[in-house]
C-alpha positions as CSV (number, residue, x, y, z in Angstrom):
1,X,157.1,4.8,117.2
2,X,153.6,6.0,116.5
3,X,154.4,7.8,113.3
4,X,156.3,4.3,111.9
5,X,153.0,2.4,113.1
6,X,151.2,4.7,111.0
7,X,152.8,4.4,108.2
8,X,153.4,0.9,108.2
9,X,149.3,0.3,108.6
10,X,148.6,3.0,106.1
11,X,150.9,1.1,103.7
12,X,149.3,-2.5,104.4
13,X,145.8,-0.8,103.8
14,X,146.3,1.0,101.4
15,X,147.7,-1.8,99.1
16,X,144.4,-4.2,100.4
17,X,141.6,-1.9,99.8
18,X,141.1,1.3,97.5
19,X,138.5,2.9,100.1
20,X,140.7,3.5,103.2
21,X,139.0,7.1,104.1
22,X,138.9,6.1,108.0
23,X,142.1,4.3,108.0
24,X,143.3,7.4,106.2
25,X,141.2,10.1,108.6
26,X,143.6,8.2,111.8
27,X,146.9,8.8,109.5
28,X,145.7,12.7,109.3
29,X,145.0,12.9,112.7
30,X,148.6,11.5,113.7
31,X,150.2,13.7,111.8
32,X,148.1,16.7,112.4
33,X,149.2,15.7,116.2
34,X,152.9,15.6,115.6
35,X,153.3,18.3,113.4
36,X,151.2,20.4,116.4
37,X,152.9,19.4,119.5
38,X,156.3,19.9,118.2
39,X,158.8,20.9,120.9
40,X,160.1,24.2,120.0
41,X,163.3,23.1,121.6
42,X,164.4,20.7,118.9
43,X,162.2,22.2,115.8
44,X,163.7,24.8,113.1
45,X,161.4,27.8,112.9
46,X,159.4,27.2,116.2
47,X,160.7,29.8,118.4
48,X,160.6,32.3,115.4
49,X,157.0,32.0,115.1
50,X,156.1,31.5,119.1
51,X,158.3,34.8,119.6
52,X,156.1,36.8,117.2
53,X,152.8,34.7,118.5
54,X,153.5,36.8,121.9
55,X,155.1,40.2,120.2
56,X,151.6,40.7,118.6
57,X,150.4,44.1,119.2
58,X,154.0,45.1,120.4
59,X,154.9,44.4,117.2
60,X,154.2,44.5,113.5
61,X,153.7,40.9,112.7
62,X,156.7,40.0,109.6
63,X,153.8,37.5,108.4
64,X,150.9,37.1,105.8
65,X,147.7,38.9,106.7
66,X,145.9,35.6,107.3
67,X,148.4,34.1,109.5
68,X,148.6,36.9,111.6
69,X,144.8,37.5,112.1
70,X,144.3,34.2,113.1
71,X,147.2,34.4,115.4
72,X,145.6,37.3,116.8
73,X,142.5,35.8,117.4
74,X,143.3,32.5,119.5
75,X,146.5,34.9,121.2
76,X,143.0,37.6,122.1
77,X,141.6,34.3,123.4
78,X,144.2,33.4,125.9
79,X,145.5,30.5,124.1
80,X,149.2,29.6,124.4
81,X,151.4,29.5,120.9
82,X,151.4,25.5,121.4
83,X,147.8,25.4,121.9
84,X,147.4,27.7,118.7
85,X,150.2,25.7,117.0
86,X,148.2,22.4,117.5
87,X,145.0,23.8,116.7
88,X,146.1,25.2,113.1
89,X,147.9,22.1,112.5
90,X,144.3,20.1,113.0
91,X,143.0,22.2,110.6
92,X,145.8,22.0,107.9
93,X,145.6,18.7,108.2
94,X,141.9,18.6,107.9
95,X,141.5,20.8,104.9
96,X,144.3,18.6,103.7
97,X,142.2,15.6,103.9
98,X,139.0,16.8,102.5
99,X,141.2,18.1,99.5
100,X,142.7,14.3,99.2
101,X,139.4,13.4,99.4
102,X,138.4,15.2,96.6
103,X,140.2,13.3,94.4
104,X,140.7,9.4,95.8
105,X,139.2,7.6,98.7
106,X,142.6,5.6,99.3
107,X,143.5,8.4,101.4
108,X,145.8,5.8,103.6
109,X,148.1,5.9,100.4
110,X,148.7,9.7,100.3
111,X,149.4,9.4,104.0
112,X,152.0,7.1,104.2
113,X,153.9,8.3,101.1
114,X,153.3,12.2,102.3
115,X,154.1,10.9,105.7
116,X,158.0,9.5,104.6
117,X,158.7,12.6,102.2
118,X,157.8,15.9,102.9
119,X,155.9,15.6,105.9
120,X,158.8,17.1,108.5
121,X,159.3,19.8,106.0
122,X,155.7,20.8,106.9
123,X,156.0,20.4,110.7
124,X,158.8,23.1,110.5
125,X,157.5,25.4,107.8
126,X,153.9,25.8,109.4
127,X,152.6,28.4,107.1
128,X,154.0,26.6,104.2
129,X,152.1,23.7,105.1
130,X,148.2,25.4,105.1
131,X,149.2,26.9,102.1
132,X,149.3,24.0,100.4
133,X,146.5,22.2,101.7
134,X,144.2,25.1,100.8
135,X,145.2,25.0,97.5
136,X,145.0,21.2,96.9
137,X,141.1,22.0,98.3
138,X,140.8,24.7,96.6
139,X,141.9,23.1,93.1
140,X,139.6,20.4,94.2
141,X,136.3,22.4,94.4
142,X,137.6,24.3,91.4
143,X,136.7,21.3,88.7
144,X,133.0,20.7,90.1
145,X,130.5,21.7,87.3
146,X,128.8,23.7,90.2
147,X,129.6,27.5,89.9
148,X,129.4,28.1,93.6
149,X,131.6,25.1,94.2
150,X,134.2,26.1,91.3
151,X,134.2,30.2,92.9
152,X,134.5,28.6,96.5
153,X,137.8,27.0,95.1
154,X,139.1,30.1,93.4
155,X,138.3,31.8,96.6
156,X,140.2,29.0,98.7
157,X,143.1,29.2,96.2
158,X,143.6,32.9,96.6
159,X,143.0,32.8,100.6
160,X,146.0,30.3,100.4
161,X,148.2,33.4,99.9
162,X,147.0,34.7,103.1
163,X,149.3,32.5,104.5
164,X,152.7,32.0,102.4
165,X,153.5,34.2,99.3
166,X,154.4,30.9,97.6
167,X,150.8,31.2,97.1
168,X,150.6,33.6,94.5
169,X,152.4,31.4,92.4
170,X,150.1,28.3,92.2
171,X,147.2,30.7,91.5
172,X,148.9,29.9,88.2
173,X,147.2,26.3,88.3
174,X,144.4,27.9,87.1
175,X,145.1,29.4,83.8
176,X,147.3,26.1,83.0
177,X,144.3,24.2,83.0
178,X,142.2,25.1,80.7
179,X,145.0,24.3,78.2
180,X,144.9,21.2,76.6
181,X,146.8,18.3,78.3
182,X,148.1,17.3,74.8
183,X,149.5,20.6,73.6
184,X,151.4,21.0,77.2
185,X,152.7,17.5,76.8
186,X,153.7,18.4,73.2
187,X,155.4,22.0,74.8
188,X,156.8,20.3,77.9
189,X,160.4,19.7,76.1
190,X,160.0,24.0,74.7
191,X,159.3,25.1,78.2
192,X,161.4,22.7,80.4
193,X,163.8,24.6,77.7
194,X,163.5,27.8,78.0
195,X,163.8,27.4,81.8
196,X,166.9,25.8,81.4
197,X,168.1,28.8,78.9
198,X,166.7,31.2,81.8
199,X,168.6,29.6,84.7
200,X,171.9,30.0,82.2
201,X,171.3,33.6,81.8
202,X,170.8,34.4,85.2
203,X,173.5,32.3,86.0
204,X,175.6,34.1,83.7
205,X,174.6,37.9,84.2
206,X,173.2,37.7,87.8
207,X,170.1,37.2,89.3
208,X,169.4,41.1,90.5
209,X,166.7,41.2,87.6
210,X,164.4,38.4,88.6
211,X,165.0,39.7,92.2
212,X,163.9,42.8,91.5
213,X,160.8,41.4,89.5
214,X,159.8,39.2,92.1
215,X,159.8,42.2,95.0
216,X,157.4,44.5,92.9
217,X,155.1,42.0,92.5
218,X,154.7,41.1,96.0
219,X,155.5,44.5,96.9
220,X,152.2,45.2,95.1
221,X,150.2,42.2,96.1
222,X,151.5,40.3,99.4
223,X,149.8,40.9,103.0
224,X,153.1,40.3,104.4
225,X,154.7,43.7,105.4
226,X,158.3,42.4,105.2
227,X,157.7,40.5,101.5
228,X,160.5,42.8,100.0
229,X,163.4,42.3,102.6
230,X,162.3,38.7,102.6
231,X,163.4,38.2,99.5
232,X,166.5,40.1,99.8
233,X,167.5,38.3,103.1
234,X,166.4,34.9,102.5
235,X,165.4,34.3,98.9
236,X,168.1,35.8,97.0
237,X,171.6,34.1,98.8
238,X,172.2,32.1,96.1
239,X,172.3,28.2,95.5
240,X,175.3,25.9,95.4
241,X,175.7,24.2,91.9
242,X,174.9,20.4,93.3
243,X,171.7,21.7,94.8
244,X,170.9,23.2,91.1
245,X,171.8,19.9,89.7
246,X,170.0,17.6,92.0
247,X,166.7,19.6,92.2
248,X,166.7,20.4,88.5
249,X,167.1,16.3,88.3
250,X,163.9,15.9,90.6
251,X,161.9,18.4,88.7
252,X,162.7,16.5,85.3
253,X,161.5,13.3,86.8
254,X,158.6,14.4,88.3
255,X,157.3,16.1,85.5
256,X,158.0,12.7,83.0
257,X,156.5,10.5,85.9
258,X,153.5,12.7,85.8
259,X,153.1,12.8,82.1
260,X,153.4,8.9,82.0
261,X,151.2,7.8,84.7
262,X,148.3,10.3,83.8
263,X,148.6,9.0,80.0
264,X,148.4,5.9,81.2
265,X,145.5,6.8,83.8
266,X,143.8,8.2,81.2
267,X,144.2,5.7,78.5
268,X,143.3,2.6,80.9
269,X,141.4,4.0,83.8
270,X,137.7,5.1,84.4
271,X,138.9,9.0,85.9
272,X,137.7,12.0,85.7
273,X,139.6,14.0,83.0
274,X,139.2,17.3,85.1
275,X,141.1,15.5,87.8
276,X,144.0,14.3,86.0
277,X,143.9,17.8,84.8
278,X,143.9,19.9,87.7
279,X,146.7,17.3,89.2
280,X,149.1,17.7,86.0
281,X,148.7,21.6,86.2
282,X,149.6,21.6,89.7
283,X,152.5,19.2,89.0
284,X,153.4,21.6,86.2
285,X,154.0,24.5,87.9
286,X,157.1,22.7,89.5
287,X,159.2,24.2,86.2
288,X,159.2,27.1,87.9
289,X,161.4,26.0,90.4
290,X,164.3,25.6,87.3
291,X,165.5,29.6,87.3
292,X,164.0,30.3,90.7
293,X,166.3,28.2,92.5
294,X,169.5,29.5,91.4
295,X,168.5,32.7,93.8
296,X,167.8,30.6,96.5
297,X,167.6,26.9,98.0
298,X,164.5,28.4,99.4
299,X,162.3,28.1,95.8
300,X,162.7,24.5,96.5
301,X,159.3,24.9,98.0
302,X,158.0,25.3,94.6
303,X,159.1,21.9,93.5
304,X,158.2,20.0,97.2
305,X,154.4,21.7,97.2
306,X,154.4,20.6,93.3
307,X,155.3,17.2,94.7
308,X,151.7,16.7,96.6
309,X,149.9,16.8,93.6
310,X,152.2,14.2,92.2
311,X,151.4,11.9,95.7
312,X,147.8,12.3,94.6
313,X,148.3,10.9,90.9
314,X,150.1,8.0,92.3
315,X,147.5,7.1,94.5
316,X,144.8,7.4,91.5
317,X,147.4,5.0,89.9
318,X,148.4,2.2,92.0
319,X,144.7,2.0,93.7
320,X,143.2,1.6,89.8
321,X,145.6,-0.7,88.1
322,X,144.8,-4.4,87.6
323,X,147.4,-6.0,85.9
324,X,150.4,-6.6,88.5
325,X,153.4,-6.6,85.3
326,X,152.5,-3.0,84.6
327,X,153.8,-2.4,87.9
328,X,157.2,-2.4,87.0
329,X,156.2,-1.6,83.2
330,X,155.3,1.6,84.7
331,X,158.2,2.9,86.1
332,X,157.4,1.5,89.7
333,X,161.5,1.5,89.7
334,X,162.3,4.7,88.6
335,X,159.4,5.7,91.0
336,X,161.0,4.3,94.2
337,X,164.5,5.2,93.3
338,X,162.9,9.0,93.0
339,X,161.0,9.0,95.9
340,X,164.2,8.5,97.5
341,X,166.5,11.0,96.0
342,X,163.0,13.6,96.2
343,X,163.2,13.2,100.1
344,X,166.9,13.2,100.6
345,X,167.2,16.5,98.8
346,X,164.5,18.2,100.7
347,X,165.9,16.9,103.6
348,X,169.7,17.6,103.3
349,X,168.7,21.2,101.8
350,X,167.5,23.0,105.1
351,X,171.1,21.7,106.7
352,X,172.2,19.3,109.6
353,X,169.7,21.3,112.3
354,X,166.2,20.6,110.6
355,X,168.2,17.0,109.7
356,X,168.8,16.3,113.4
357,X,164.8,17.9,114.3
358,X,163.1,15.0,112.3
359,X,163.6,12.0,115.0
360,X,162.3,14.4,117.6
361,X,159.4,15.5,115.3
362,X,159.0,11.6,115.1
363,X,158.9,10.5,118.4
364,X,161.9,8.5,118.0
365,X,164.4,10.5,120.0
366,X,162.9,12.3,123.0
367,X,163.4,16.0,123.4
368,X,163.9,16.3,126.8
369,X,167.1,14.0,126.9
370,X,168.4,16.2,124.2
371,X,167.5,19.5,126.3
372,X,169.1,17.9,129.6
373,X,165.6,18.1,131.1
C-alpha cells in the first residue's frame, strides 16, 4: 500500500505544482526502499546475484567489472547481499534523482509515471537499473557549457558500462547529438526503414551474423568475463513474432510521441534546446531495439531504458503547458493508451514468474504467506 500512496500523492502534486523536488526526493526514497529490500524468495534474478555476492573470491564473478568491485568491497566489509542490495539501490535511486533533476524540478511526475511502468523491471534487473541512471546523469552533466562538467558526464556515461553491457550502446547518445534535431526528424522515416529492412534480413537468412558482431565487440570491450556466452545463452534464443510486432509498435510510438512533444516544446516553451536534445537522442537510440530484438526478447531493454528519457520529456511537457485543449490536441490519448500497452509488454515479456513477483515487490501480497513462513 505504500508504493500506491506514493504514487497517488506524486500524481496529485505533480499536476498542482511544477517544483515538487521534495515531494519527488520521498517518491525516490520509496522506491529506492522497495526495490532494496526485495525478498529474494518471490523476486526473479535475486538469488542469482546473492549466490555470486557470497561465491566472490571462490569464484570468477560472471558480472561487469564495476558491479563486481563494489560487491567486493561491502562483501570485504561484512555486509550481507541484502544490506549491499539496499545500499546500491539508494544510490541508483539517488543518482537517478540528481539526473531528473537535471532536467525538471517536477521530479514527483517522473516518479509516479516511472513508478507504474518500468519500475519492477528495475527491482529485478539490478544492474540494469544503475546503468541507466548513470547515464541519464551522465547525459545530464554532458550539456553544461562547463568542460569539467561536460567530461564528468562522458566519464559517468562510460562508467555506466561498468555495470550492464547495455551500456556501451547508449554511449551512442553522444555522437547523435550533435546532429541536428531537424535533419534526424527529416531521416527518422530512412532509418526507422532500414531497421525494418534489417530485421527482414535477419529474419530471413538468420541472425548468426549480428550474433557474431555483437560478441567481438564486447569480446573486445566488456569487463564482464562471460559477455560472449551471455549472448549465446541468453541473447540470441530468438523472439516470438507477437513480441516483434508489439515492441516494434511501442518503438514507433515512442519515437513519433517524442518528435511531437519536443516540436511542440520547442516551438511553445522557454527550454533549453540542449535538453530537448540530449532527451530526443537518448529516445532515439530506441531504433535499435527494431533488428536486435528478433535475437532475443532480452534487447527489449534497449527500448524500456530508451523509455526513461521519454518520462522526462513528458514531464518537461505537461508541467510547461498552459492551455488545458492542447491536452488532448497533443496526443494526451494516444499517450495514455501507450503508456499502457508500453508497460504490459515489458511486463508480460519476462513471463508469469517476474508477473507474479510485482505484488510482492509492491507490498501488496506478503512474501511470507507465499513461502509458508
Amino acid at each position: 500500500m505504500l508504493l500506491i500512496l506514493t504514487l497517488m500523492v506524486s500524481l496529485i502534486t505533480s499536476l498542482i505544482f511544477k517544483n515538487t523536488r521534495i515531494i519527488g526526493a520521498i517518491g525516490f526514497s520509496v522506491l529506492a526502499w522497495l526495490a532494496g529490500s526485495a525478498d529474494g524468495r518471490t523476486t526473479t534474478d535475486y538469488q542469482v546475484y546473492q549466490t555470486h555476492y557470497y561465491a566472490l573470491g571462490s569464484e570468477v564473478s560472471p558480472f561487469e567489472k564495476g558491479y563486481t568491485v563494489l560487491s567486493e568491497y561491502f562483501n570485504n566489509l561484512g555486509f550481507s547481499y541484502s544490506d549491499f542490495r539496499l545500499i546500491f539501490a539508494f544510490c541508483a535511486f539517488a543518482i537517478l534523482f540528481f539526473g531528473v533533476l537535471l532536467f525538471t524540478n517536477n521530479v514527483a511526475m517522473f516518479t509516479w509515471i516511472y513508478g507504474s511502468t518500468v519500475f519492477f523491471n528495475d527491482v529485478t534487473q539490478i544492474r540494469n537499473l544503475m546503468m541507466i541512471a548513470m547515464i541519464i546523469l551522465g547525459c545530464g552533466l554532458f550539456i553544461k557549457s562547463n568542460l569539467i562538467i561536460k567530461l564528468l558526464g562522458i566519464a559517468a556515461i562510460v562508467l555506466s558500462t561498468q555495470f550492464h553491457d547495455l551500456g556501451f550502446l547508449f554511449i551512442m547518445i553522444t555522437p547523435i547529438y550533435f546532429i541536428p534535431k531537424k535533419y534526424i526528424t527529416k531521416a527518422l522515416g530512412l532509418v526507422v526503414g532500414i531497421s525494418l529492412l534489417v530485421t527482414m534480413i535477419i529474419k530471413i537468412f538468420g541472425s548468426s551474423g549480428v550474433t557474431n558482431l555483437i560478441m567481438r565487440g564486447l569480446g573486445a570491450f566488456s569487463s564482464r568475463t562471460d559477455s560472449v556466452n551471455n549472448v549465446q545463452s541468453h541473447f540470441s534464443r530468438g523472439t516470438s513474432l507477437s513480441t516483434i510486432f508489439l515492441i516494434g509498435v511501442t518503438v514507433l510510438l515512442v519515437l513519433y510521441l517524442s518528435t511531437s512533444f519536443t516540436t511542440y516544446i520547442q516551438e511553445n516553451m522557454n527550454i533549453n534546446a540542449n535538453k530537448l536534445k540530449i532527451l530526443y537522442s537518448g529516445v532515439f537510440v530506441s531504433v535499435f531495439t527494431l533488428p536486435l530484438i528478433l535475437l532475443s526478447p532480452d534487447y527489449s531493454r534497449i527500448s524500456r531504458n530508451a523509455f526513461l528519457f521519454f518520462i522526462i520529456i513528458i514531464v518537461i511537457y505537461y508541467s510547461g503547458i498552459i492551455n488545458k485543449k492542447m491536452l488532448v490536441k497533443n496526443r494526451t490519448i494516444l499517450l495514455i493508451v501507450f503508456l499502457a500497452l508500453f508497460t504490459y509488454i515489458h511486463t508480460t515479456i519476462w513471463g508469469p514468474e517476474y508477473q507474479n513477483s510485482i505484488p510482492y515487490i509492491a507490498r501488496i501480497k506478503d512474501s511470507n504467506e507465499s513461502s509458508g513462513d
